[in-house]
C-alpha positions as CSV (number, residue, x, y, z in Angstrom):
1,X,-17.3,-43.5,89.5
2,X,-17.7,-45.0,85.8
3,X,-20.2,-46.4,83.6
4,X,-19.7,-50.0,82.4
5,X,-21.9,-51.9,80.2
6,X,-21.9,-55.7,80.8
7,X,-21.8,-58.3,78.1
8,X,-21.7,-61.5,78.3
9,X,-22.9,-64.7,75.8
10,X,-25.8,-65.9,75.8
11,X,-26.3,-68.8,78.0
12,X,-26.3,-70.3,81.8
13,X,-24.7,-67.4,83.7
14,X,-22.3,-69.4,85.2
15,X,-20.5,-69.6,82.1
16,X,-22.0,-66.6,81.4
17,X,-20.3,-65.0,84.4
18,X,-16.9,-66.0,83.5
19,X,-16.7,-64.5,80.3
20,X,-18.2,-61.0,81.0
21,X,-16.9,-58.2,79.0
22,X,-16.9,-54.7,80.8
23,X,-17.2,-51.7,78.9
24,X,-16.3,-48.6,80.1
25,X,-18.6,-45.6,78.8
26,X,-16.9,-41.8,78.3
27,X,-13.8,-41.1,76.9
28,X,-11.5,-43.2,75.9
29,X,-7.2,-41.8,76.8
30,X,-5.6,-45.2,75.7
31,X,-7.5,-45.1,72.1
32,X,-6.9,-41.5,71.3
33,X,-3.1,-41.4,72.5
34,X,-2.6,-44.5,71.5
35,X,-5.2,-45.5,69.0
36,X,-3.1,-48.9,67.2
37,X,-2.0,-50.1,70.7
38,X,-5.5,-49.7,71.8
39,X,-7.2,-51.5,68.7
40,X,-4.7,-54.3,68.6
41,X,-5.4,-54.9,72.4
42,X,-8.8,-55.1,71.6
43,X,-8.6,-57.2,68.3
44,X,-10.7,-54.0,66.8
45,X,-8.8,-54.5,63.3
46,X,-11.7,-52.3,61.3
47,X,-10.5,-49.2,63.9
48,X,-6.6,-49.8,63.2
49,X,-7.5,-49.7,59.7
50,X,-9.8,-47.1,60.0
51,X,-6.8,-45.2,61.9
52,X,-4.1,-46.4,59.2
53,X,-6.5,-44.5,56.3
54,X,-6.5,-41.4,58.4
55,X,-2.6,-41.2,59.6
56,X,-2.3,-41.6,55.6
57,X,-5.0,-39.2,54.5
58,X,-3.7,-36.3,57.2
59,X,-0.2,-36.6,55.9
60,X,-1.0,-36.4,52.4
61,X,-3.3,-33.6,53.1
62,X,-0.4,-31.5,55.0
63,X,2.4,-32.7,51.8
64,X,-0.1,-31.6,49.3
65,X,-1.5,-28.3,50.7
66,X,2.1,-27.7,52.9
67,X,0.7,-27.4,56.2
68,X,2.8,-25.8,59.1
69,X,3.4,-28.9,61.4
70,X,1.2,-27.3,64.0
71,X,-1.9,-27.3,61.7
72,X,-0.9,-30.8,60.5
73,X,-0.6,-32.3,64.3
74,X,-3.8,-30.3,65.1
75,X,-5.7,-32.5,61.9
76,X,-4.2,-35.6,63.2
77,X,-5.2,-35.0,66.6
78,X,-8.9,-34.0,65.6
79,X,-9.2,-37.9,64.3
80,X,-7.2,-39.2,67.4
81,X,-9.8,-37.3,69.5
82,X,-12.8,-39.1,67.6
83,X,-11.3,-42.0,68.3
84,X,-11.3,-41.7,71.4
85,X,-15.1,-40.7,71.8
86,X,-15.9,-43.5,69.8
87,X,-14.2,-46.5,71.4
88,X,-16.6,-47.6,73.7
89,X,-19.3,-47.7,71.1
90,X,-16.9,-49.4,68.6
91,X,-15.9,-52.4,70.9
92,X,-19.8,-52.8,72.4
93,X,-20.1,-53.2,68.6
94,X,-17.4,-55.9,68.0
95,X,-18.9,-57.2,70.9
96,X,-22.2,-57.6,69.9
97,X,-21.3,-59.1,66.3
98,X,-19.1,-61.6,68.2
99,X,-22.5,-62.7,69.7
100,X,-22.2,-60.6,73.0
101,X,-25.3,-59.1,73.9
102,X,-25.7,-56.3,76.7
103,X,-27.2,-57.7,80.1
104,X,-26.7,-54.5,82.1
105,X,-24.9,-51.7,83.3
106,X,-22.6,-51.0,86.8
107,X,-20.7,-48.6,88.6
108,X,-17.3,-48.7,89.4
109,X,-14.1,-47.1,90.0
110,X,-12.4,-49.8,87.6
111,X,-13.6,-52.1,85.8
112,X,-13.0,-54.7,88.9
113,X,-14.7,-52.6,91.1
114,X,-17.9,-52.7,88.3
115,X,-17.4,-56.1,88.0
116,X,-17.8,-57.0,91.7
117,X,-20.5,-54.9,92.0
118,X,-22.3,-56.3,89.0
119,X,-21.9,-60.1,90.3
120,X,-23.2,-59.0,93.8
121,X,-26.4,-57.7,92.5
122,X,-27.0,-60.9,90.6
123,X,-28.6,-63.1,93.2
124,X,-30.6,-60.2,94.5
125,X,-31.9,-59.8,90.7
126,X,-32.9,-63.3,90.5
127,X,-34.8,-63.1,93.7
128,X,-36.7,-60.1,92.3
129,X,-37.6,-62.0,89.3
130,X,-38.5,-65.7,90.9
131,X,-41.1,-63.5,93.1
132,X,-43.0,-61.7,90.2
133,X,-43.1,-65.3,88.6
């Protein structure tokens, strides 16, 4: 089982509902093997820049101080590897300055699984909630 965070806009939740954004929490394999596919699928343009400026800075820093291609693929794969611990809290970022805000977490095996889970709980949520009101 995974951890998703939930965002959705602010609003009624049945529009709300519809335009839910799950965010898986943990490691990210897409964004550190394939950190510019990742961030173009994700519109994260700041993170394929960011990732641009380090491809750049690694191989200048293995032309300048002639590093053995091992030692050169192991400084690469040191800033592929924090991008991929750092996804999750860069697109709940993008997220949230697109006007996203966290509503909740859920469980799932996917992200389908999370969501269905998620939208379940709903109406027992509100139910909680109208009998503390």
């Amino acid at each position: 089982m995974f951890l998703y965070s939930v965002y959705q806009p602010a609003g009624s939740r049945e529009t709300a509902g519809e335009r839910a954004v799950f965010v898986r929490q943990g490691f990210d394999r897409t964004a550190f093997l394939l950190t510019p596919v990742w961030a173009l699928r994700h519109r994260l343009w700041r993170m394929l820049g960011l990732w641009l400026l380090w491809t750049a800075l690694a191989g200048v820093l293995a032309l300048t101080l002639h590093l053995d291609a091992a030692v050169a693929a192991l400084v690469y794969t040191l800033g592929a590897l924090a991008f991929g611990l750092e996804a999750d809290r860069v697109r709940e970022q993008a997220l949230s300055r697109k006007g996203l805000l966290l509503q909740g977490l859920s469980l799932g095996e996917n992200a389908r699984d999370a969501e269905r889970i998620y939208f379940d709980r709903i109406p027992q949520m509100i139910n909680e909630q109208e009998k503390r009101s």
